[in-house]
C-alpha positions as CSV (number, residue, x, y, z in Angstrom):
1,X,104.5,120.8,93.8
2,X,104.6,117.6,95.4
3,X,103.0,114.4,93.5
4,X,102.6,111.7,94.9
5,X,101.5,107.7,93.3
6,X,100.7,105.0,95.0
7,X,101.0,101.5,93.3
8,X,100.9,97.6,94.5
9,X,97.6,97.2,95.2
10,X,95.7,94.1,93.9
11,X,93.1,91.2,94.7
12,X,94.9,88.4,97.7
13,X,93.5,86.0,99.8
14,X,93.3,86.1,102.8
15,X,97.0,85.5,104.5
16,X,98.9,86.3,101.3
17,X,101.1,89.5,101.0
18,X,101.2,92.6,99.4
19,X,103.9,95.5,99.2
20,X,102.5,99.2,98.2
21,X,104.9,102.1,97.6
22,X,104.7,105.8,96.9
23,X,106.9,107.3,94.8
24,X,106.8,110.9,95.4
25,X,108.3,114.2,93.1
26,X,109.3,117.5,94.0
27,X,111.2,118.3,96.8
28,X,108.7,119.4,99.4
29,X,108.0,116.1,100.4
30,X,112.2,116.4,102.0
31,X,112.4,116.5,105.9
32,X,108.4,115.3,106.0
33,X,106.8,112.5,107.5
34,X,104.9,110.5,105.1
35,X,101.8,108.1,106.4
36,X,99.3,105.6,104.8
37,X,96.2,105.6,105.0
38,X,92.9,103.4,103.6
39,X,89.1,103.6,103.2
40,X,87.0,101.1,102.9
41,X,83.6,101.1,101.3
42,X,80.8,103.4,103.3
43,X,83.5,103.8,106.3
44,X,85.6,107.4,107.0
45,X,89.4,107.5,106.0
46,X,91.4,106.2,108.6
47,X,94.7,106.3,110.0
48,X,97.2,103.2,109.2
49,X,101.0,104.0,109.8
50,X,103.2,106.5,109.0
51,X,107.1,107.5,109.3
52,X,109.2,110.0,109.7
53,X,111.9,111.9,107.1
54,X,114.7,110.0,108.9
55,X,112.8,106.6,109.7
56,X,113.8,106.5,112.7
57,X,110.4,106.7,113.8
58,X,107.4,104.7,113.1
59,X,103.5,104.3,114.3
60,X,100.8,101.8,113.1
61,X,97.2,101.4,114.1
62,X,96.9,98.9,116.3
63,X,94.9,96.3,114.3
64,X,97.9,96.1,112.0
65,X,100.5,96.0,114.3
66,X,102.7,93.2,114.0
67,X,101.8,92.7,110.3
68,X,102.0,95.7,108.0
69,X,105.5,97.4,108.1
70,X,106.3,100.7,106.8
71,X,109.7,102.1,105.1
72,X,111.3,104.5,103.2
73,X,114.2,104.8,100.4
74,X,114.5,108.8,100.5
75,X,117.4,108.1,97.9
76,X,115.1,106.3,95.8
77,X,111.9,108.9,96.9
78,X,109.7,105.8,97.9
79,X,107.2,105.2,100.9
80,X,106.1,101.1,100.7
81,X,104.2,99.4,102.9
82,X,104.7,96.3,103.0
83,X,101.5,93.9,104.3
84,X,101.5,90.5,105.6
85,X,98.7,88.4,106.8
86,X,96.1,90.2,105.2
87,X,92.7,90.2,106.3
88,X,89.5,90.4,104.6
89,X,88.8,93.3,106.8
90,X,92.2,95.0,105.7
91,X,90.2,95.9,101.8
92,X,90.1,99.4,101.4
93,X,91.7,102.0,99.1
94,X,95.3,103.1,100.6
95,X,96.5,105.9,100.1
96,X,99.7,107.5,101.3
97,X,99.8,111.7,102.4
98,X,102.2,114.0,102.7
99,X,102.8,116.1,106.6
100,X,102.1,119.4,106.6
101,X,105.1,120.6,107.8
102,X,108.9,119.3,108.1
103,X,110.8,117.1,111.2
104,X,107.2,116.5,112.6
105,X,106.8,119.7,114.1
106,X,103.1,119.2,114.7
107,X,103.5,115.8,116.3
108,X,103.9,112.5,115.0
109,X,101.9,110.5,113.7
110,X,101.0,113.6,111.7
111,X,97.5,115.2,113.0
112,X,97.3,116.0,109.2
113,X,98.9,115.9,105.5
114,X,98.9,118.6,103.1
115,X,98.8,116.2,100.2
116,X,97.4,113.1,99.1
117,X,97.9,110.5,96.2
118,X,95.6,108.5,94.6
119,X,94.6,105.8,95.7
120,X,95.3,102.2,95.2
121,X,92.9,99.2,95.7
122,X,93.6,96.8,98.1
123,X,91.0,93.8,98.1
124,X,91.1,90.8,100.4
125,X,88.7,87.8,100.1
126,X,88.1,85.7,102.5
């Protein structure tokens, strides 16, 4: 059983910087891609970046290109997330996911995750 917590989330104004990680147990999170993603109030769970078992690959939504950067310490069984120049507009819960199946085998970014963590609040005022 895979478990997976998210933590690093807080209250930042706009501009300022925060780093999320997921730690994540049990070993069926090995040779998977892992992503983030975040929902904000009334608005559908959406898609933010995500990276494969090696690293070697990465993807990002485009309106956090060039700021958010993902990474992984598979020694260490962390995901983070690291988030520069937040925007008010970047508030949401984040959540990081698991892929259904191992070395990306259903495409990349995964087209879904077979498990999910908790959550962890990200707000940005303005």
């Amino acid at each position: 059983q895979v478990q997976l917590v998210e933590s690093g989330g807080g209250l930042v104004q706009a501009g300022g910087s925060l780093r999320l990680s997921c730690v994540l147990s049990g070993r069926t999170f090995s040779r998977k891609a892992v992503g983030w993603l975040r929902q904000a109030p009334g608005k559908e769970r959406e898609f933010v970046s995500a990276i494969t078992w090696t690293g070697e690959n990465t993807a990002y939504t485009d309106s956090v290109k060039g700021r958010f950067t993902i990474s992984r310490d598979n020694a260490k069984n962390t995901v983070y997330l690291q988030m520069n120049s937040l925007k008010p507009e970047d508030t949401a819960v984040y959540y990081c996911a698991v892929d259904r199946v191992i070395y990306s085998r259903t495409g990349f970014p995964p087209p879904s995750y077979a498990t999910w963590g908790q959550g962890t609040q990200v707000t940005v005022s303005s």
